[in-house]
C-alpha positions as CSV (number, residue, x, y, z in Angstrom):
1,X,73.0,108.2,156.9
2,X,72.5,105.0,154.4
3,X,75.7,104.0,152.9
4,X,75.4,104.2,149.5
5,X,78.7,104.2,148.0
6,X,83.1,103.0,148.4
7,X,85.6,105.1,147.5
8,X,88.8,103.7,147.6
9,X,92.3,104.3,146.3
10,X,94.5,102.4,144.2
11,X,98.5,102.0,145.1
12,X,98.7,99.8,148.5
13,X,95.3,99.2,148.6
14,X,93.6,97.4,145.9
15,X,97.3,96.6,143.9
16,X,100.8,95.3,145.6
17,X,102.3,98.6,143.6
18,X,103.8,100.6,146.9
19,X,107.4,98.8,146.7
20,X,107.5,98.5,143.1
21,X,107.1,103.0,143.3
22,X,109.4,102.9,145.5
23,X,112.4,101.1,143.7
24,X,111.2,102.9,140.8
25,X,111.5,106.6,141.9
26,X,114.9,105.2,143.8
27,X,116.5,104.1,140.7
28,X,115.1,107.3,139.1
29,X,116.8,109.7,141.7
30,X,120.3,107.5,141.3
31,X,120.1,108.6,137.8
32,X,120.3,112.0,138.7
33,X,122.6,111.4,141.2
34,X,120.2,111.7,144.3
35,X,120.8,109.0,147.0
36,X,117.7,108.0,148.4
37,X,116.9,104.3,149.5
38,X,113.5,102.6,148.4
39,X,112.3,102.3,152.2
40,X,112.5,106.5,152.8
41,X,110.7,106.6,149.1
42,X,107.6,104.7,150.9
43,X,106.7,107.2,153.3
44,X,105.6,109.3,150.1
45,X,103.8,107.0,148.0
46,X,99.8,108.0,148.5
47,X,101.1,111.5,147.2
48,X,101.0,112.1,143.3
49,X,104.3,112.4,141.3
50,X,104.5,116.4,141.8
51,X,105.1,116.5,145.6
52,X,106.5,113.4,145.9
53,X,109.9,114.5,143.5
54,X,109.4,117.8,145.1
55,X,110.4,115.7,148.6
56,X,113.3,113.7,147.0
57,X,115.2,116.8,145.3
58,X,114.4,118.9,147.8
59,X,111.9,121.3,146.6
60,X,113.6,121.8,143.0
61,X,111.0,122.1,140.6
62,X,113.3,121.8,137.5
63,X,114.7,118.4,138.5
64,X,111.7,117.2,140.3
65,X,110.0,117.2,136.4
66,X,113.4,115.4,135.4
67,X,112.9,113.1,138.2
68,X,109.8,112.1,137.0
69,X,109.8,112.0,133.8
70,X,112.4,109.4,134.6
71,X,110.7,107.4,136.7
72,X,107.7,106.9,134.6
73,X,109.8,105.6,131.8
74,X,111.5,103.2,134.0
75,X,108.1,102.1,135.8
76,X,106.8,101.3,132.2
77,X,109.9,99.7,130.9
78,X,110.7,97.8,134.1
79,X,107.7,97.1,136.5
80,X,104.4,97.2,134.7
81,X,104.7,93.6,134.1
82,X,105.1,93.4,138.0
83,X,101.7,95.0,138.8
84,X,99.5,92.8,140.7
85,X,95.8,93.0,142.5
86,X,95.5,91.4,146.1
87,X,94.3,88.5,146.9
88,X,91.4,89.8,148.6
89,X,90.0,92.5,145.5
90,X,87.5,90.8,143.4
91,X,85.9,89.2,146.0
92,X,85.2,92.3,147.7
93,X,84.5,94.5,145.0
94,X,82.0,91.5,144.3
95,X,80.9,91.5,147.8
96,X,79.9,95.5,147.6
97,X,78.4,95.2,144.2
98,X,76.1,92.6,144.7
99,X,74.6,94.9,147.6
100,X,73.8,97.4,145.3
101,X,77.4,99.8,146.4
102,X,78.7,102.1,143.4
103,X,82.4,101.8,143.7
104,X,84.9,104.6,142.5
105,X,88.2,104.5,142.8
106,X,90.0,107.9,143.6
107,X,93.6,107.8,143.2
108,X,97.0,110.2,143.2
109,X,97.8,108.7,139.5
110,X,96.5,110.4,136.2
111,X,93.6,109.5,135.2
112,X,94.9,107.9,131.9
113,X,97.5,105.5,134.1
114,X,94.3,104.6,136.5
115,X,92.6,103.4,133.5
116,X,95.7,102.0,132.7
117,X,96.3,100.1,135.6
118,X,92.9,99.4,136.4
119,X,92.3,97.5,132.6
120,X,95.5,95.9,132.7
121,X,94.4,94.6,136.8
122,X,91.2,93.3,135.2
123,X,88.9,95.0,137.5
124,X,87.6,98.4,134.9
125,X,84.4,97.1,134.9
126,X,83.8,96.7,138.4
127,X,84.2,99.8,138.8
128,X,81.5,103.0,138.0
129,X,83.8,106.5,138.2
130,X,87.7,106.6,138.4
131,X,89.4,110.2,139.9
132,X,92.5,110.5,138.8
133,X,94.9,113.6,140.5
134,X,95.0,115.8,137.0
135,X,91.0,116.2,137.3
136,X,90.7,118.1,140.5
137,X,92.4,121.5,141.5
138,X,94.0,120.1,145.0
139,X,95.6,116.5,145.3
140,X,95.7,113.9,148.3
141,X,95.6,114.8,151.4
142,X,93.2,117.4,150.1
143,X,89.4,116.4,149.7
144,X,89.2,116.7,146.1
145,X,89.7,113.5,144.5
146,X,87.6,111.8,146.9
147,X,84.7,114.8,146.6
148,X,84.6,114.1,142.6
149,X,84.4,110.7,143.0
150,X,81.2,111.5,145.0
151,X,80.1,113.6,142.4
152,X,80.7,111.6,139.7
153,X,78.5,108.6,141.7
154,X,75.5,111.0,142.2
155,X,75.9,110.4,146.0
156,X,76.5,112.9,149.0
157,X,80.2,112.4,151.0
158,X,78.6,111.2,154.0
159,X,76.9,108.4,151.8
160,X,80.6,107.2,151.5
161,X,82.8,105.0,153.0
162,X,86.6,106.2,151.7
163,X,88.9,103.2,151.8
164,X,92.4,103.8,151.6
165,X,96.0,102.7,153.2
166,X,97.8,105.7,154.4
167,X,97.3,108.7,156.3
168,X,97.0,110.6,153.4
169,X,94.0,109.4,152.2
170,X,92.9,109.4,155.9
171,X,93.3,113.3,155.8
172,X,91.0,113.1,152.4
173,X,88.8,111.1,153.2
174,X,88.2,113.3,157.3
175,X,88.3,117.0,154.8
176,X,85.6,115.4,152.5
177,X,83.1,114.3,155.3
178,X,83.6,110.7,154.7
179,X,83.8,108.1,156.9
180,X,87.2,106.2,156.6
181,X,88.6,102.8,156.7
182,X,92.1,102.2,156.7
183,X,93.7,98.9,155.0
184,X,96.9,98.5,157.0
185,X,98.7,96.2,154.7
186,X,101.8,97.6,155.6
187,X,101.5,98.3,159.6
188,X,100.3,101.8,159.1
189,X,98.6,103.8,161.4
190,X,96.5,106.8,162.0
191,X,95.6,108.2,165.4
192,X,91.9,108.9,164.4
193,X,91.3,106.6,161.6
194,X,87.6,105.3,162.5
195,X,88.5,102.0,161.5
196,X,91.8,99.9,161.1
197,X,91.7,96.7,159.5
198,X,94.2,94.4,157.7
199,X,92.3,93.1,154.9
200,X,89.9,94.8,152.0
201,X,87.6,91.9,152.8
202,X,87.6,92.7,156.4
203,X,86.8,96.5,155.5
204,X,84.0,95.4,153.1
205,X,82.4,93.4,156.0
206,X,82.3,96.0,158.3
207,X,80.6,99.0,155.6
208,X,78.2,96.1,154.7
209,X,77.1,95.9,158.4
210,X,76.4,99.4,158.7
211,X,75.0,100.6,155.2
């Protein structure tokens, strides 16, 4: 099948944002008296803000909606000013452009903080549909996000590539029908990801020598 379209997510992947969660639902839970250290926060960033402060207070939904609510006002006061693209981005969102790719980017955030991110990152316009995790009935690692995105480009899933960093979007990308690539920025890996690759550059050579 010709490949007609990238899907990819946002946090780890296309911006340096995975540490800068992590101290920021930390600090969030040490307001509330919860003890949990930045590096155990990791393993849950790809999920959206509903399961992952169900994780860190242990299933309580009334302080999980404490929790965050917290954290977002301390990500906005404290580490919006801290969000930054890779180095590798542009170029590759170039790269897939200029071979006539529609690029969406399916993500765990809202759809308002993708835009968000996205405008403040400088890269909204290289971009032709955004998914964010309030537009679609079941969140990451369901297929959801990544079927809309689909939709959205007018393409069928298996005219995808899904390009994501963690196993969670792995598990989205397999339940949509979409072939996967995984950017392991971070050392991650997933038994049956199709693909493992270090670099968004490296992944964008490799769906622009199949499509």
């Amino acid at each position: 099948m010709t490949i007609k379209a990238v899907i990819l997510d946002l946090d780890g992947t296309l911006a340096d944002t995975v540490g800068l969660l992590s101290e920021a639902w930390s600090k969030a839970a040490s307001l509330m008296k919860i003890r949990i250290d930045p590096k155990d926060v990791e393993k849950y960033i790809g999920l959206a803000g509903p399961e992952i402060s169900l994780k860190i207070t242990g299933g309580d939904e009334a302080k999980a909606a404490e929790l965050r609510m917290l954290k977002d006002e301390i990500y906005d006061s404290e580490y919006m000013g801290r969000i930054r693209l890779f180095e590798d981005v542009k170029p590759s969102l170039s790269m897939l452009r200029d071979k006539g790719l529609k690029i969406a980017v399916a993500s765990s955030q809202t759809t308002r903080r993708l835009k968000e991110y996205l405008s403040l990152l400088s890269i909204l316009k290289m971009v032709d549909a955004l998914v964010g995790s309030d537009t679609v009935a079941r969140r990451k690692p369901a297929p959801d996000v990544f079927l809309k995105a689909a939709e959205l480009l007018g393409v069928k899933p298996d005219e995808c590539f899904a390009v994501g960093d963690t196993c969670f979007d792995y598990e989205s990308a397999k339940n949509a029908g979409m072939r996967f690539i995984l950017v392991s920025r971070r050392g991650t890996y997933c038994k049956n990801a199709e693909f493992t690759v270090k670099s968004l550059n490296e992944a964008a050579s490799i769906i622009l020598s199949i499509m």
